[in-house]
C-alpha positions as CSV (number, residue, x, y, z in Angstrom):
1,X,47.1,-63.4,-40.7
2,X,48.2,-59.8,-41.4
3,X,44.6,-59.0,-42.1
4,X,43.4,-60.4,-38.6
5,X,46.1,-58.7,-36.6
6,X,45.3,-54.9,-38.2
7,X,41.6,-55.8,-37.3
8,X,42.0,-55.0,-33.9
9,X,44.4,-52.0,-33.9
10,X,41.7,-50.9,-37.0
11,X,38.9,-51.1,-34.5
12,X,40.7,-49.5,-31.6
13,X,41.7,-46.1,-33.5
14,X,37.7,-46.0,-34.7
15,X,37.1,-46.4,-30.9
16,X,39.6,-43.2,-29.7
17,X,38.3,-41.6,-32.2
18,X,34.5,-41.8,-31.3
19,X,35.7,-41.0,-27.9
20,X,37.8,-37.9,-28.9
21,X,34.5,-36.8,-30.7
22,X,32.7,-37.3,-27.9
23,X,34.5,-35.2,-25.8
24,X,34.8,-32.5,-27.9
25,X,31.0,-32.2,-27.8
26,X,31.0,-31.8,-24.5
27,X,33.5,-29.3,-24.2
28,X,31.7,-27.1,-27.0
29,X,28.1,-27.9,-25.0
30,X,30.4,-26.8,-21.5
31,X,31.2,-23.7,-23.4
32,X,27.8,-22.7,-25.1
33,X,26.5,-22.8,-21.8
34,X,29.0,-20.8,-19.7
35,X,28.2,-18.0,-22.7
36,X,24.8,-18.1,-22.7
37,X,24.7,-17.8,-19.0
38,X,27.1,-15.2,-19.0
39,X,24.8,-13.1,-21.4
40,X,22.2,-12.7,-18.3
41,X,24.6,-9.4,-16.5
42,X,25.0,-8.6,-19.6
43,X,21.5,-8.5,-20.5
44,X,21.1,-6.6,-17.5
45,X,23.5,-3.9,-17.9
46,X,22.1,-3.1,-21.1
47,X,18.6,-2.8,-20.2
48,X,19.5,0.0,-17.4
49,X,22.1,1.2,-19.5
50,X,20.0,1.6,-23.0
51,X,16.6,1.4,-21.9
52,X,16.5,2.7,-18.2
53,X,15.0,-0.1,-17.0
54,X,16.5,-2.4,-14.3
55,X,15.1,-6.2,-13.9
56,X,12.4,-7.3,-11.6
57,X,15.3,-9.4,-9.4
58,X,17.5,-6.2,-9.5
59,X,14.3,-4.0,-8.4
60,X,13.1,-5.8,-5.7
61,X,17.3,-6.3,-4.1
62,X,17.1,-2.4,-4.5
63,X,13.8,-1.6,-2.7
64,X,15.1,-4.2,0.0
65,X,18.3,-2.3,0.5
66,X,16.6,0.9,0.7
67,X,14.1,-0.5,2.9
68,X,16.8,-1.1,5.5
69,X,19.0,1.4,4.8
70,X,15.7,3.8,5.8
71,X,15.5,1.5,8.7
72,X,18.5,2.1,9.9
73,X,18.8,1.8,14.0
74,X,19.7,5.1,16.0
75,X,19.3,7.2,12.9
76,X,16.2,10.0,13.5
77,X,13.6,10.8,10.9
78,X,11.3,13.6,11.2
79,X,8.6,14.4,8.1
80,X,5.6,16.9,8.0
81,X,1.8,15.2,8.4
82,X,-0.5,17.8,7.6
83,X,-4.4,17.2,7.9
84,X,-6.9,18.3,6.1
85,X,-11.0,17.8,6.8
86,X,-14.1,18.3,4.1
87,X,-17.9,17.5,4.2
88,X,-20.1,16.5,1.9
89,X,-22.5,19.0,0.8
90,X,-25.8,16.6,2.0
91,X,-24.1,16.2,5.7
92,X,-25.1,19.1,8.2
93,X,-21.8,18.5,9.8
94,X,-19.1,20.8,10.7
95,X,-15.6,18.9,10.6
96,X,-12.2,20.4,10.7
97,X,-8.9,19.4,12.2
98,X,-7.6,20.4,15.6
99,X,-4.5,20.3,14.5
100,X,-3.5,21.2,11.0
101,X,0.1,20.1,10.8
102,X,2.6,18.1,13.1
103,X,6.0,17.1,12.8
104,X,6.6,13.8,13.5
105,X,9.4,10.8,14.1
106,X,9.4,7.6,11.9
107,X,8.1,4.5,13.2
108,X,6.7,6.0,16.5
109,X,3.3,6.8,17.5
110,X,1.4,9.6,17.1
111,X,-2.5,10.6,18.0
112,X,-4.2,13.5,16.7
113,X,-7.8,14.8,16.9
114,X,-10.5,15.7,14.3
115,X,-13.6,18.1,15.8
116,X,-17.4,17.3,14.5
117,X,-20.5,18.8,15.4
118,X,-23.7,18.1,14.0
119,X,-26.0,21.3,13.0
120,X,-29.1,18.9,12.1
121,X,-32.4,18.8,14.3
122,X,-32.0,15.4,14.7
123,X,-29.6,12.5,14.8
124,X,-27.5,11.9,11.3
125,X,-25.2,9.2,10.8
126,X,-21.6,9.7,8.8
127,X,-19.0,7.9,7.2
128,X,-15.6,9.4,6.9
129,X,-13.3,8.7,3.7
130,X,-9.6,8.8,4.2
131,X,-6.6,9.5,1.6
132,X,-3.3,10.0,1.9
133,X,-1.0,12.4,-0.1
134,X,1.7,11.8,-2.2
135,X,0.0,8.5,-3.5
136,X,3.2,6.5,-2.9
137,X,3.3,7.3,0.7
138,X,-0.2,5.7,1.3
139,X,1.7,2.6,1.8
140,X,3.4,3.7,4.5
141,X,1.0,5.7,6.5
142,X,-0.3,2.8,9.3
143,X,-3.7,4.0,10.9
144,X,-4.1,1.8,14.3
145,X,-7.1,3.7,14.9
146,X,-9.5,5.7,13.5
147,X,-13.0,7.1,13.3
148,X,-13.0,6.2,9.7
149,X,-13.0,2.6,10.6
150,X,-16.7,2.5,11.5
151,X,-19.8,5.1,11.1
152,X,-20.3,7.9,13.5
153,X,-23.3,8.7,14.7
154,X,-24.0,12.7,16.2
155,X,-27.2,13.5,17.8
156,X,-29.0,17.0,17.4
157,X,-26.2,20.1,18.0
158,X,-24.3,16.9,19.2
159,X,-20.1,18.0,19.3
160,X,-17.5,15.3,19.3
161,X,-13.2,15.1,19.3
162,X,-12.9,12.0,17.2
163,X,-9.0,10.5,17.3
164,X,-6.3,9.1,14.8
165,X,-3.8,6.8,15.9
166,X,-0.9,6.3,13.4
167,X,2.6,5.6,12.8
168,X,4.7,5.9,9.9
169,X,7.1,3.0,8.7
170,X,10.3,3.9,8.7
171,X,10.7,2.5,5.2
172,X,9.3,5.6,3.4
173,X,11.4,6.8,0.9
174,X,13.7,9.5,1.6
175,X,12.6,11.9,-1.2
176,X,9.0,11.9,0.7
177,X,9.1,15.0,3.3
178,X,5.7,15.9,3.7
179,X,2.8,13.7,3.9
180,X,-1.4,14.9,4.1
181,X,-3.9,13.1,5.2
182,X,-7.4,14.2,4.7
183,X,-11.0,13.0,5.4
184,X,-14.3,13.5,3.9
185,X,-17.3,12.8,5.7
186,X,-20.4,11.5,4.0
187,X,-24.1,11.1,5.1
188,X,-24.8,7.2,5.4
189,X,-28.0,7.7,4.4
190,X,-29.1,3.9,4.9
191,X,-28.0,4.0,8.7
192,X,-29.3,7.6,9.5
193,X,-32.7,6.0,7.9
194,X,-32.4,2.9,10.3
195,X,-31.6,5.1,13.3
196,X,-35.0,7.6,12.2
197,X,-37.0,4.3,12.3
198,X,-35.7,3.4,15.8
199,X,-36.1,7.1,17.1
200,X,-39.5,7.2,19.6
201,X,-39.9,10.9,18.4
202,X,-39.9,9.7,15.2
203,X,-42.5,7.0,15.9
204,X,-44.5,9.0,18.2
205,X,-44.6,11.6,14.9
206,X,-45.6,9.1,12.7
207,X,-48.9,7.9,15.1
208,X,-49.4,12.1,15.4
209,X,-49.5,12.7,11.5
210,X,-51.9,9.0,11.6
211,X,-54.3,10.5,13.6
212,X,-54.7,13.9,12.0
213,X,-55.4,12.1,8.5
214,X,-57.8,9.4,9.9
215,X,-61.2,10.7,8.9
């Protein structure tokens, strides 16, 4: 009888004591957990600290904040554009800015002017290359129009005021005081080819050169 009575008082000490053990488990998994995660700001710190290097998350929350801090309403931002204009040596072109440098206000618009004049005998098509200096302002620089956009055609002596339309986001980082933007025309040698072929002189030509060589 003794036996049969410490049976159950037996089995119900193994059973707190499975349950004890259980919850101990859980309290050391709880607390592995909240240390490992805890190790992330500390992982952080010492990456900018030792290595000088700040996470991708931590990056981007920085640009963000700098992005609207530059963005700030009723605060005025003036930076330097100056312009610069080249040709390539196989265009007969002349091409220059009007207007070699311009202060201007973030995120307002702004036009300016480039002059071209073609010193061929005959019509020559160009395409105009655009770059912007410092690289990292490139991003920032917004052309709404320009005569880079397409190809631009002069005919013989043929003078032209070609326009740039732009605005500058007000993002631009703050170190950034002068921007450049230059141009370098090209000859589009397929399209002046194309507009030879179209040309009635040129046709006319071609029949006057036929009939000289016809025997």
């Amino acid at each position: 009888m003794n036996d049969q009575s410490q049976q159950p008082e037996t089995q119900r000490k193994e059973a707190e004591k499975k349950t004890a053990g259980l919850g101990k488990m859980l309290i050391v998994t709880l607390i592995a957990f909240a240390f490992t995660f805890s190790l992330i700001p500390i992982y952080r710190i010492a990456c900018e600290k030792l290595l000088g290097t700040k996470l991708e998350r931590e990056a981007t929350i920085i640009k963000e904040s700098d992005r609207l801090a530059a963005a700030k309403p009723g605060e005025k931002r003036f930076v330097t554009v100056e312009f610069d204009g080249t040709v390539n040596s196989m265009l007969p072109w002349q091409f220059h800015p009007n207007q070699t440098r311009m202060e201007v206000e973030v995120g307002k618009p702004y036009e300016t002017t480039y002059f071209a004049k073609n010193t061929w005998r005959t019509a020559v098509v160009g395409s105009a290359t655009p770059s912007v200096a410092p690289a990292r302002a490139s991003a920032f620089f917004n052309k709404t129009e320009c005569f880079c956009f397409t190809a631009q055609t002069l005919e013989a002596g043929e003078k032209k005021d070609m326009p740039v339309r732009f605005i500058i986001d007000p993002a631009l980082p703050k170190d950034i005081k002068t921007i450049t933007l230059s141009y370098t025309f090209f000859k589009n040698d397929i399209l002046t080819d194309e507009l030879k072929a179209q040309s009635p002189h040129a046709t006319s030509g071609n029949a006057a050169a036929a009939v000289k060589t016809a025997p």
